[in-house]
Structure formats: C-alpha cells, structure tokens
N, CA, C and O atoms as a Tinker XYZ file with bonds, in Angstrom:
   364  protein
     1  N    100.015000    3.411000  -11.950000    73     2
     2  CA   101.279000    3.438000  -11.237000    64     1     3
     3  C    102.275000    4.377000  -11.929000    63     2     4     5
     4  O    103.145000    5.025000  -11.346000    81     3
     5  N    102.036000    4.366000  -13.243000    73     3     6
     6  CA   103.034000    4.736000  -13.724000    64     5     7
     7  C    103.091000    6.924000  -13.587000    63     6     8     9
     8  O    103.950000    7.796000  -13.460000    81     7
     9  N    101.579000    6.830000  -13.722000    73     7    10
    10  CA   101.591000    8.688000  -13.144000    64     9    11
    11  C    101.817000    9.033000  -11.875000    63    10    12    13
    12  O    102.241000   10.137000  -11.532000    81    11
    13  N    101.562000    8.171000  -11.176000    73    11    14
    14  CA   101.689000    8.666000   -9.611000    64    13    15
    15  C    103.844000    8.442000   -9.268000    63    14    16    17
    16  O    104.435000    8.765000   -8.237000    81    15
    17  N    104.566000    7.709000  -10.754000    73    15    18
    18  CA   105.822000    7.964000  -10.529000    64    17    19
    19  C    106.125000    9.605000  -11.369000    63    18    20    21
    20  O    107.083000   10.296000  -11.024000    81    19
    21  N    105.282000    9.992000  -12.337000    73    19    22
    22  CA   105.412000   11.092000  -12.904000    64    21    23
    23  C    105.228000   12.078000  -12.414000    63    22    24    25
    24  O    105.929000   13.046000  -12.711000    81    23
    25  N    104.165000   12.171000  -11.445000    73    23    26
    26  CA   103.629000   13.312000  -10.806000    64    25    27
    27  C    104.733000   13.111000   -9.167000    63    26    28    29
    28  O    105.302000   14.120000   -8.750000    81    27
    29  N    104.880000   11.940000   -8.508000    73    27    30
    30  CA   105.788000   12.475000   -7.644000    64    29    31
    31  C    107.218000   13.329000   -8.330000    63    30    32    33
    32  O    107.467000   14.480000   -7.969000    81    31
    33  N    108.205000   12.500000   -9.482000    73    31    34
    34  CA   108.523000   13.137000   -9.589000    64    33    35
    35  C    108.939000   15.108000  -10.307000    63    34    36    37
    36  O    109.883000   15.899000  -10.296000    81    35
    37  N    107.243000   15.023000  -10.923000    73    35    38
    38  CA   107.122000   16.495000  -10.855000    64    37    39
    39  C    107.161000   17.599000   -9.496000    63    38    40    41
    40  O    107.842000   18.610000   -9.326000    81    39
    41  N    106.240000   17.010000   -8.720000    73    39    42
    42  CA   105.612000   17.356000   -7.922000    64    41    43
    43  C    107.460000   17.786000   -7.068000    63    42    44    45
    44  O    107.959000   18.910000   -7.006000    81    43
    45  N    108.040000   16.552000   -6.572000    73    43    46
    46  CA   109.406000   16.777000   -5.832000    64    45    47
    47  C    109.920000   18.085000   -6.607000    63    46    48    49
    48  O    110.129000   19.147000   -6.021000    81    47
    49  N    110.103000   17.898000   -8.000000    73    47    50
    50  CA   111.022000   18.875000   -8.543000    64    49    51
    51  C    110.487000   20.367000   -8.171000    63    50    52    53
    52  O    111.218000   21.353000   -8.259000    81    51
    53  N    109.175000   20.421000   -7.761000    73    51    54
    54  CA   108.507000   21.942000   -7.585000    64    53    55
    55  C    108.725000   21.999000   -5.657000    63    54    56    57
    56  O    109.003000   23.057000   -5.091000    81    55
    57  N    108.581000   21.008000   -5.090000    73    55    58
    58  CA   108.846000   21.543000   -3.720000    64    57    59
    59  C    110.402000   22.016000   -3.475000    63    58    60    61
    60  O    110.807000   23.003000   -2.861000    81    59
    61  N    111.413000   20.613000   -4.406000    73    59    62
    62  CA   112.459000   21.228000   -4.036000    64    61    63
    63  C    113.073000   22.598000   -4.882000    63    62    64    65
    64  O    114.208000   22.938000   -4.546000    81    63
    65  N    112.700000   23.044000   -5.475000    73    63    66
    66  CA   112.805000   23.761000   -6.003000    64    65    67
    67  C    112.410000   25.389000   -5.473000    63    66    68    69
    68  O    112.917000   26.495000   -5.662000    81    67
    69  N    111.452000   24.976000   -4.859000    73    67    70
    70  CA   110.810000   26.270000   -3.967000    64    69    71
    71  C    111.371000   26.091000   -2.452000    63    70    72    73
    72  O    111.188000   26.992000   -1.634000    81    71
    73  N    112.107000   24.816000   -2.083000    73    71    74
    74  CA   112.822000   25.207000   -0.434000    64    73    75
    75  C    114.235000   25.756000   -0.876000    63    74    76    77
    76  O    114.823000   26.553000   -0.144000    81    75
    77  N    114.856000   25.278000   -2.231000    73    75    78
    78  CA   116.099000   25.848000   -2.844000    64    77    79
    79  C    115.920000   27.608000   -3.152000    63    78    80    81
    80  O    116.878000   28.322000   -3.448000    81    79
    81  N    114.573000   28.077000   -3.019000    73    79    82
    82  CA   114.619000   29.697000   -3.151000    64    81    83
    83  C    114.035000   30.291000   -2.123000    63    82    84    85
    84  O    113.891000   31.511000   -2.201000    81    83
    85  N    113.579000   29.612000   -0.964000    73    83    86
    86  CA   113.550000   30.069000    0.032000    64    85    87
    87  C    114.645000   30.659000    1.406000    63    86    88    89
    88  O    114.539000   31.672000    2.097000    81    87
    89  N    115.800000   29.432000    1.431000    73    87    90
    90  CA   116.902000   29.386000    1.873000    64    89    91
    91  C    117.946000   30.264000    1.089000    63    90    92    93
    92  O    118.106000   30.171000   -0.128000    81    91
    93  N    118.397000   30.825000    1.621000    73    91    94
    94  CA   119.431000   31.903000    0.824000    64    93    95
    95  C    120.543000   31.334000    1.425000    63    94    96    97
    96  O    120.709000   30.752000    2.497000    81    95
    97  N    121.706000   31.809000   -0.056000    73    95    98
    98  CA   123.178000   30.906000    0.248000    64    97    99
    99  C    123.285000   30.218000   -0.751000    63    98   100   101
   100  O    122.138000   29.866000   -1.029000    81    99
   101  N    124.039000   29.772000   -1.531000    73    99   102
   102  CA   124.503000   29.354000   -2.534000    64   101   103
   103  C    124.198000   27.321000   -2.106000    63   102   104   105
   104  O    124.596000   26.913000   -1.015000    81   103
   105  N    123.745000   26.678000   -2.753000    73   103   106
   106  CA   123.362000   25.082000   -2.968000    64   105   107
   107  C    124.070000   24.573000   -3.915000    63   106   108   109
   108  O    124.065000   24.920000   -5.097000    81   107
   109  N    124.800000   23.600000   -3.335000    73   107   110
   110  CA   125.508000   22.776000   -4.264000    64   109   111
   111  C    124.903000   21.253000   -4.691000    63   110   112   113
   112  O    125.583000   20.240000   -4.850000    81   111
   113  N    123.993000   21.329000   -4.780000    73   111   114
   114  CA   123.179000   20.261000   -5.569000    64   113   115
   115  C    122.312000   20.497000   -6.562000    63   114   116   117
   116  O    121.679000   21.547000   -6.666000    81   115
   117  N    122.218000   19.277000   -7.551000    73   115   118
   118  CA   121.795000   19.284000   -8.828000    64   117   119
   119  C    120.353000   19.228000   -9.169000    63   118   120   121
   120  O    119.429000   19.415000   -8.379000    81   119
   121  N    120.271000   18.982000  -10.295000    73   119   122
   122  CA   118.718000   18.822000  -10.011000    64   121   123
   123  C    118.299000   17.341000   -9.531000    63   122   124   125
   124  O    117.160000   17.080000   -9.144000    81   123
   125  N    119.239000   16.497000   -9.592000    73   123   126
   126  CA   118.187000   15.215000   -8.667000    64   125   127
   127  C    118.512000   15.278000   -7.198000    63   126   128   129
   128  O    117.804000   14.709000   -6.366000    81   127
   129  N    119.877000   16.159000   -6.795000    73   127   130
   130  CA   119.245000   16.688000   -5.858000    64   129   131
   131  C    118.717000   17.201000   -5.096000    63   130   132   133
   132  O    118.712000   16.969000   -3.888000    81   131
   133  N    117.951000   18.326000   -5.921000    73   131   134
   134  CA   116.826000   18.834000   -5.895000    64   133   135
   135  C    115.228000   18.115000   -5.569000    63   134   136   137
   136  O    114.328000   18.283000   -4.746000    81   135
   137  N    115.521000   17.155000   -6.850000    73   135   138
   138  CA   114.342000   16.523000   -6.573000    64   137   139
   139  C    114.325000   15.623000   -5.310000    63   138   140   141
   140  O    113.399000   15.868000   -4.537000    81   139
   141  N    115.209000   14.588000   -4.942000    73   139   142
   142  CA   115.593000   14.108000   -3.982000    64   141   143
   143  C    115.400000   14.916000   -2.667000    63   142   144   145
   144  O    114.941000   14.400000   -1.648000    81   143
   145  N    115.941000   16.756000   -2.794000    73   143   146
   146  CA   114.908000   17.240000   -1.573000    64   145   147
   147  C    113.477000   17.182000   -1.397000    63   146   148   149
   148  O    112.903000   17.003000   -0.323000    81   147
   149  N    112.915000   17.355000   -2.584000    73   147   150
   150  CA   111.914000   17.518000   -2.868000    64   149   151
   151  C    110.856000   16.631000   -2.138000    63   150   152   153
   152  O    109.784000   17.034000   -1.688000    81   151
   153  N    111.321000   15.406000   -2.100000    73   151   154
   154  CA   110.808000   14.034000   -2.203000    64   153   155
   155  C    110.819000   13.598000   -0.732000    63   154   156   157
   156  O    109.856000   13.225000   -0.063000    81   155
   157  N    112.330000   13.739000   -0.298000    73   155   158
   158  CA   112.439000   13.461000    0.950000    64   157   159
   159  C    111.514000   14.793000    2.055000    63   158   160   161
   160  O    110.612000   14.596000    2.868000    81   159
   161  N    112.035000   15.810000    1.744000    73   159   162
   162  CA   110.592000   16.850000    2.446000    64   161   163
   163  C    109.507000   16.628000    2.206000    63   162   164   165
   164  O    108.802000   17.410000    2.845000    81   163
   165  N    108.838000   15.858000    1.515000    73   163   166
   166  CA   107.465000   15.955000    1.404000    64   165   167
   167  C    107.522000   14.954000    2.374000    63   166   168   169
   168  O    106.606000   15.096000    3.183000    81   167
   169  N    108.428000   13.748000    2.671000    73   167   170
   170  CA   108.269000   12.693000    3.866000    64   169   171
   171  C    108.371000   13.194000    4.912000    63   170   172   173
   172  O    107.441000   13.152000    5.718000    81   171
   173  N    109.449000   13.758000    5.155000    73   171   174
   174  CA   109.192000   14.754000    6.642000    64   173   175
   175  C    108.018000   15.682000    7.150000    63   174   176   177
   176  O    107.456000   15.859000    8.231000    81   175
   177  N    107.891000   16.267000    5.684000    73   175   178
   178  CA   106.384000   17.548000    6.087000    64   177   179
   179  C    105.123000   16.291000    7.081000    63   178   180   181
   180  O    104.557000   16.246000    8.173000    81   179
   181  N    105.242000   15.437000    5.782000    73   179   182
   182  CA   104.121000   14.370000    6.165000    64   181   183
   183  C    104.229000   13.782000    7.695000    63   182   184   185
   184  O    103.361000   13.826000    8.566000    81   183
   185  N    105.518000   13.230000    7.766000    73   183   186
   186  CA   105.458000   12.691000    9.064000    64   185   187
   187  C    105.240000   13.537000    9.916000    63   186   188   189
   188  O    104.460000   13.178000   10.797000    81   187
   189  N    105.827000   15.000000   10.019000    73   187   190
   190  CA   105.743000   15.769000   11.285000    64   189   191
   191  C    104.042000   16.445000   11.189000    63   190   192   193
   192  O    103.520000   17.121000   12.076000    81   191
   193  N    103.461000   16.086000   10.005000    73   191   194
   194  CA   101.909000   16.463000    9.984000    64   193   195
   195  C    101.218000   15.701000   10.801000    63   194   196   197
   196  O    100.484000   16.116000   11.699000    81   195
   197  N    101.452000   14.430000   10.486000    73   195   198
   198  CA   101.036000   13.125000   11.095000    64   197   199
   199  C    100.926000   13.416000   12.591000    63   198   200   201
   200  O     99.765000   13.372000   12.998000    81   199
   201  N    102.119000   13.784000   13.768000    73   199   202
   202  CA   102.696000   13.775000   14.719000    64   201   203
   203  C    101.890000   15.015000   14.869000    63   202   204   205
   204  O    100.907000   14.819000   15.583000    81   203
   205  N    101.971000   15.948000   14.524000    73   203   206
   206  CA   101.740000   17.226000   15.325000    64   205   207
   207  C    100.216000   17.335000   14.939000    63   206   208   209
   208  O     99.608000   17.860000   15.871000    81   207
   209  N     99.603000   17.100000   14.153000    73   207   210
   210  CA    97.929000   16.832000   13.944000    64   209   211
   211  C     97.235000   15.722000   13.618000    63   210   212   213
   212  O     96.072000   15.972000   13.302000    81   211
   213  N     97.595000   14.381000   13.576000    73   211   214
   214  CA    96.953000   13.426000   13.448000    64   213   215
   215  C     96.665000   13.126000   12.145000    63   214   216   217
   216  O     97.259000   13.972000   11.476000    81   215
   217  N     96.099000   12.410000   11.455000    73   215   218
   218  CA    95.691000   11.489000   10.104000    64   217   219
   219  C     94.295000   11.799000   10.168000    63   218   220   221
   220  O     93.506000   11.380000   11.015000    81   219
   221  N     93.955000   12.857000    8.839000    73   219   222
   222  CA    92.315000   12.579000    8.495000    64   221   223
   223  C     91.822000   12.053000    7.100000    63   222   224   225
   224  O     91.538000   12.784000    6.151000    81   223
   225  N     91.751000   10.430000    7.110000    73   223   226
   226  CA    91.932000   10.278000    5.832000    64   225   227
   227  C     90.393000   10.457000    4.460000    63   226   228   229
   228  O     90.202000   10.035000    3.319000    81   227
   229  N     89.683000   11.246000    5.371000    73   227   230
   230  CA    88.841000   11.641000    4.968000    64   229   231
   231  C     88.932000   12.906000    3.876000    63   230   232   233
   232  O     88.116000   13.069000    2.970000    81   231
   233  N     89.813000   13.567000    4.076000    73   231   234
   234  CA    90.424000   15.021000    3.349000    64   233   235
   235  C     91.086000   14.212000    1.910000    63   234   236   237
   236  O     91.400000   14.920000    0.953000    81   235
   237  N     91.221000   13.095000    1.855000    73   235   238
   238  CA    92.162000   12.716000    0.729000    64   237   239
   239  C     93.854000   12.819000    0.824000    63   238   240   241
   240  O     94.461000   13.589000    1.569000    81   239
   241  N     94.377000   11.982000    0.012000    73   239   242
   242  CA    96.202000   12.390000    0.319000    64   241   243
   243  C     96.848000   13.605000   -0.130000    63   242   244   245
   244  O     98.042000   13.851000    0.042000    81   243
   245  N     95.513000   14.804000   -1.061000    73   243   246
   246  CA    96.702000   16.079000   -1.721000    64   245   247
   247  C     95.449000   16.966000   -1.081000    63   246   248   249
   248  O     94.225000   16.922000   -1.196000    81   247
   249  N     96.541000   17.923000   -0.231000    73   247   250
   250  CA    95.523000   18.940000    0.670000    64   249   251
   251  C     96.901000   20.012000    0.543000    63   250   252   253
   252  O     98.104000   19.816000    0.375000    81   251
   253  N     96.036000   21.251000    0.718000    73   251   254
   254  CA    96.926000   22.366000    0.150000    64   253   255
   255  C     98.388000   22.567000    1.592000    63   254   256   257
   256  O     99.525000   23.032000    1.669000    81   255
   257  N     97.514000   21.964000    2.366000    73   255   258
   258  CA    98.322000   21.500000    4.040000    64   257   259
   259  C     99.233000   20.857000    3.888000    63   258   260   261
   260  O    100.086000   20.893000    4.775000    81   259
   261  N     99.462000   19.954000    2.652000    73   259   262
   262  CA   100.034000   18.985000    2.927000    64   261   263
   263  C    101.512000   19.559000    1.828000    63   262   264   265
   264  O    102.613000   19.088000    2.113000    81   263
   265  N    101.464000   20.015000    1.280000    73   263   266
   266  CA   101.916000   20.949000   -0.031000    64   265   267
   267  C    103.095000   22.208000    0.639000    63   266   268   269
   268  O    104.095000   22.661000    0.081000    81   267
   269  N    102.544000   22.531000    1.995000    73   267   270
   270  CA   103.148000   23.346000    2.584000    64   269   271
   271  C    103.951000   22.927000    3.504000    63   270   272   273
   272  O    104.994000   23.492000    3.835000    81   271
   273  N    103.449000   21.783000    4.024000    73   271   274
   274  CA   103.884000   21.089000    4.844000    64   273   275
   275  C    105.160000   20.649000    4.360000    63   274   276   277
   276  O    106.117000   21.233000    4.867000    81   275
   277  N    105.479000   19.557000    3.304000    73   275   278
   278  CA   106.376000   19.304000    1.988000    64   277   279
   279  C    107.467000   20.592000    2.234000    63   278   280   281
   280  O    108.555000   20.495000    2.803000    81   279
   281  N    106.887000   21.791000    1.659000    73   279   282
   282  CA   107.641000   22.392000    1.861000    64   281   283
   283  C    108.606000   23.065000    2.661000    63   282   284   285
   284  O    109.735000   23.427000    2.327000    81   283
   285  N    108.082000   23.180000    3.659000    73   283   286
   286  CA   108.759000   23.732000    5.178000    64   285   287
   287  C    109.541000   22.100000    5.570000    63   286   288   289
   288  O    110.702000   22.158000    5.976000    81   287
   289  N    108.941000   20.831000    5.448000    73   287   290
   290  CA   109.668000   19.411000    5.372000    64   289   291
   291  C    111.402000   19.939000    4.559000    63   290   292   293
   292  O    112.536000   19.946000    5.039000    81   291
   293  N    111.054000   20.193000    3.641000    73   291   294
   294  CA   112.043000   20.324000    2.312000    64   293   295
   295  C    113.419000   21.785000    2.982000    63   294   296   297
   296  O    114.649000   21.818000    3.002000    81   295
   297  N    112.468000   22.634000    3.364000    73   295   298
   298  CA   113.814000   23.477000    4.034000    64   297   299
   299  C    114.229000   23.318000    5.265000    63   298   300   301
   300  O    115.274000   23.779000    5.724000    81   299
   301  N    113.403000   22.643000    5.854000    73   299   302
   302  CA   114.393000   21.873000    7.039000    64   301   303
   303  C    115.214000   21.331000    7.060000    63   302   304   305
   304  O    116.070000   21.535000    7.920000    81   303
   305  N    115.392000   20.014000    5.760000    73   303   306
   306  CA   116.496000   19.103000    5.437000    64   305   307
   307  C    117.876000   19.997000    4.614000    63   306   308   309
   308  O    119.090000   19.795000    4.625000    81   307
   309  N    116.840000   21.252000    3.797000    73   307   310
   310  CA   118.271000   21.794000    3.227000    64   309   311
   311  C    118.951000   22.760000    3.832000    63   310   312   313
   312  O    119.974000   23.242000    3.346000    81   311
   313  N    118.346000   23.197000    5.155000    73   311   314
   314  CA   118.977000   23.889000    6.114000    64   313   315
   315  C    120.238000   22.923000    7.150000    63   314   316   317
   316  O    121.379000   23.236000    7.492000    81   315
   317  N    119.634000   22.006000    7.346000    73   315   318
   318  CA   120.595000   20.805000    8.238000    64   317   319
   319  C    121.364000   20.210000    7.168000    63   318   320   321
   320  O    122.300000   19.498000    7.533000    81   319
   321  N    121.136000   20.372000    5.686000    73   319   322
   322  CA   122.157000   19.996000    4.944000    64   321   323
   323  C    123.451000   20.839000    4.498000    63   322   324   325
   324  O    124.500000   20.450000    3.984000    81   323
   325  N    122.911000   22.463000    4.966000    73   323   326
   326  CA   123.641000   23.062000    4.254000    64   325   327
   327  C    124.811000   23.685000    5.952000    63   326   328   329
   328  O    125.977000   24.077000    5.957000    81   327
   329  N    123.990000   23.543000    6.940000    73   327   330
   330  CA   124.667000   23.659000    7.915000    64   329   331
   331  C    126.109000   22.350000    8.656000    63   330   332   333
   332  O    127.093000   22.540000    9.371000    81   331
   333  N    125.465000   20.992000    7.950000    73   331   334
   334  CA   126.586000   19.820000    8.004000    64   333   335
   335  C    127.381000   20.117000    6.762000    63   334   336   337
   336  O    128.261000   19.256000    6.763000    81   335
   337  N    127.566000   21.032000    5.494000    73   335   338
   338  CA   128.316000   21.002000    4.838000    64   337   339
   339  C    129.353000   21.950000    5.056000    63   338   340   341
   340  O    130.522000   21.695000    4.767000    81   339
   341  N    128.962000   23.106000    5.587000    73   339   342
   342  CA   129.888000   24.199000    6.391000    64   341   343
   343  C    130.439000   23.309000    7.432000    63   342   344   345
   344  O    131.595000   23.005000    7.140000    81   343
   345  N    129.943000   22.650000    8.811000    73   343   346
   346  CA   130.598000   22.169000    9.671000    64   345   347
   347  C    131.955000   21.266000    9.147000    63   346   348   349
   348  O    133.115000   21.256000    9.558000    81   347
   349  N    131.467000   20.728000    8.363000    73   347   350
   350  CA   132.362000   19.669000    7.216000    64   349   351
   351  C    133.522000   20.403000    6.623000    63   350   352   353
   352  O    134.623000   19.860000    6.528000    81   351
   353  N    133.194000   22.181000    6.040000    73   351   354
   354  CA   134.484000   22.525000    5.552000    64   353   355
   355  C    135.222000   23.466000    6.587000    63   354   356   357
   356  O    136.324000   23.955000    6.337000    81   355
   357  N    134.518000   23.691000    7.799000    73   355   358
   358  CA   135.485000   24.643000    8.500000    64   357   359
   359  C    136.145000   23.225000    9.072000    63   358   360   361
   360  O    137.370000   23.346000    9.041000    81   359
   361  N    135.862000   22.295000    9.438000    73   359   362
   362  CA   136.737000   21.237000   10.118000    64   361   363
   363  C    137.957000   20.458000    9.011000    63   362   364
   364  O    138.718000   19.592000    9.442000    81   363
C-alpha cells in the first residue's frame, strides 16, 4: 500500500508537470497543485478512456494509453482552470 501511495504520488507529479508545459501562459499553482493536477487528470484521462473505449482488464492498470490519456485528462482540467481564473479576474 504504501508504494502504490509513492508511486501515485510520483507518477501525479510527472503528469502534472508535463500538462503544466504543455499549456502555455503563466500557472499559478504550486507544486501540490501540480500534483493534485496530476492526480485528478489521470481520473479524468481514465474515466473518459473508460467511456470512449471500454475496460480491458486484461492489458493490466499501467498501459502507455493510459499515461497519455492522464495526460491530455490533466490539460483539460488546467485549461478549464486557467480559463475560470481569467473569467474570475476580468469580472
């Protein structure tokens, strides 16, 4: 139990970390919330994997699909995060 809390939170710190240099524009979050993107995109990648191709739990839970998935998860949320923080300061 205790690696699978080490390795998620490695693992978060490298997705969010790579949707934070994909998105251009200055981010005002730290590194947990970084990792916190990290973490939460890999839930989204997953769910919208789930939805748009189904569950093969035959492949195992770490597939290079799933990694990318995470990631594109991860700049989705910091795109809708960074677009409610502008809406927030022009209002």
């Amino acid at each position: 139990m205790l690696w699978f809390i080490l390795i998620l939170l490695f693992v978060g710190v490298i997705i969010g970390a790579l949707a934070r240099l994909l998105v251009p524009g200055p981010d005002s979050i730290g590194f947990f919330g970084t990792w916190l993107l990290g973490v939460l995109g890999s839930l989204a990648g997953g769910f919208l994997g789930y939805v748009l191709l189904g569950a093969d739990v035959d492949d195992g839970p770490v597939q290079a699909a799933g990694f990318i998935g995470s990631v594109i998860g991860a700049v989705i949320l910091l795109l809708t995060y960074n677009a409610f923080i502008r809406h927030r300061a022009a209002a």
